[in-house]
C-alpha positions, 0 to 999 in steps of 0.5 A: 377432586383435584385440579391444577395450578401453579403458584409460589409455595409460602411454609407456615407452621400449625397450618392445620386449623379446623374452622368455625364453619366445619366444627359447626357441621360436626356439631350439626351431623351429630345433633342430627345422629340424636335426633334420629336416635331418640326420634325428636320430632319427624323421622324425615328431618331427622334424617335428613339432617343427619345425612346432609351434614354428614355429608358435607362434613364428607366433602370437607375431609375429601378435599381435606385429604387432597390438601394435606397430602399436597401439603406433605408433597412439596406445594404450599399454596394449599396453606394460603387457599385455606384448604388445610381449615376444612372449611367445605366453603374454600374448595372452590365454588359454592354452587358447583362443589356443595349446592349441586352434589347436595341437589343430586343426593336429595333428587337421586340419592347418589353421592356425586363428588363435589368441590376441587383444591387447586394443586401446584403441580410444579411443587409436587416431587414425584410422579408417585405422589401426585398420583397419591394426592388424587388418591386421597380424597377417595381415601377419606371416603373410603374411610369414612365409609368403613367407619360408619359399617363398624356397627353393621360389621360388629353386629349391632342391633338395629331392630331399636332406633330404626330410625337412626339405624336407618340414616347410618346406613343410608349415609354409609351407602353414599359414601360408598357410591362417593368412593366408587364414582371418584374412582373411574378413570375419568379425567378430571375425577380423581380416578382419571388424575391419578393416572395423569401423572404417568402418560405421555406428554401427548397423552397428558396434553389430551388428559388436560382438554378433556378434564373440564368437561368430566363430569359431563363424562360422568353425567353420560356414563352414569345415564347409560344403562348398562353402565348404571346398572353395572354401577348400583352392583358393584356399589350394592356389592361391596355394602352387602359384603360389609353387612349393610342391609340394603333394606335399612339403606332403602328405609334410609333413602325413603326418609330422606326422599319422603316428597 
């Protein structure tokens, strides 16, 4: 997600720089992608591990992507945050951006977004770019997502491995429901402050009351039937329309809620 801020730009160059922090988790995410492919040790931490690294290693280049796009937009500021270091620890508040969305991908198995960078409206040029910095993380999602389809999409033979097979799967399910979720045109999600730019001072005025309380938006959409019905088809949909066998995703999801 995106949210707002003013401060004084500061250049820098070399500003991106990966941190100790993320390159641990990718090195975590893909410990846990071996130990789901040769089955070391139990399928449930197997899983688990690989789904939960991966998953913040997602948040991290979420946010990452809103940075950057910042960044390339005019502000600065973005530089100084530590945003461009892809540490999932500088996109606002542990609890709120990490703890919880994890709490809900282990309770729920959805992929509910996660942290914010705080961006120098003033800073940014354009209406269309401002507009292209919410659209970013989403991006990154999206992207990430098709290239963990890659190998349901060219035909790879899950019959072996199942069990990591089974955590792709499930991993590239959440990264869907990441991508759909951050979509809705909701203020304060990135689907809604990409539409921010464009209203009315009225209607901006408004959009800025209401975005604090979007999660607790999404929270109500999410818990009214027909919407979350509406919600797991268009999500179920698009993996099915990308070769992800929804058997392997409920495999995947069994592993990890296994309590």
């Amino acid at each position: 997600m995106t949210s707002w801020a003013t401060y004084t730009p500061t250049p820098r160059r070399g500003v991106i720089r990966p941190s100790g922090i993320f390159l641990g988790l990718v090195a975590l995410w893909l410990t846990g992608a071996l130990m789901a492919w040769f089955d070391f040790g139990n399928a449930n931490v197997d899983v688990l591990l690989f789904v939960l690294a991966g998953w913040v290693v997602s948040l991290s280049l979420h946010e990452f992507s809103h940075a950057l796009f910042a960044y390339r937009a005019g502000d600065r500021s973005v530089v100084d945050k530590g945003y461009l270091t892809l540490n999932p620890l500088k996109y606002t508040h542990p609890l709120l951006s990490i703890v919880l969305p994890l709490l809900f991908l282990l309770l729920g198995g959805i992929g509910l977004p996660g942290g914010a960078v705080y961006v120098d409206r003033h800073a940014v040029r354009s209406r269309w770019g401002a507009s292209l910095i919410s659209a970013a993380g989403p991006g990154a999602n999206l992207v990430f997502s098709v290239v963990l389809t890659l190998p349901f999409v060219l035909g790879a033979d899950t019959t072996e491995h199942h069990t990591f097979w089974a955590a792709l799967a499930f991993l590239a399910f959440l990264q869907f429901t990441a991508t759909v979720l951050n979509l809705l045109p909701i203020p304060g999600l990135d689907g809604g402050n990409m539409l921010r730019p464009w209203l009315s001072h009225q209607a901006g005025r408004f959009f800025d009351v209401v975005a604090p309380f979007g999660m607790l938006i999404l929270f109500a959409v999410l818990f009214e039937p027909i919407a979350n019905r509406i919600f797991w088809d268009v999500v179920f949909t698009v993996t099915d329309a990308v070769g992800v066998p929804s058997w392997l995703v409920n495999e995947g999801w069994h592993f990890v809620h296994f309590w």
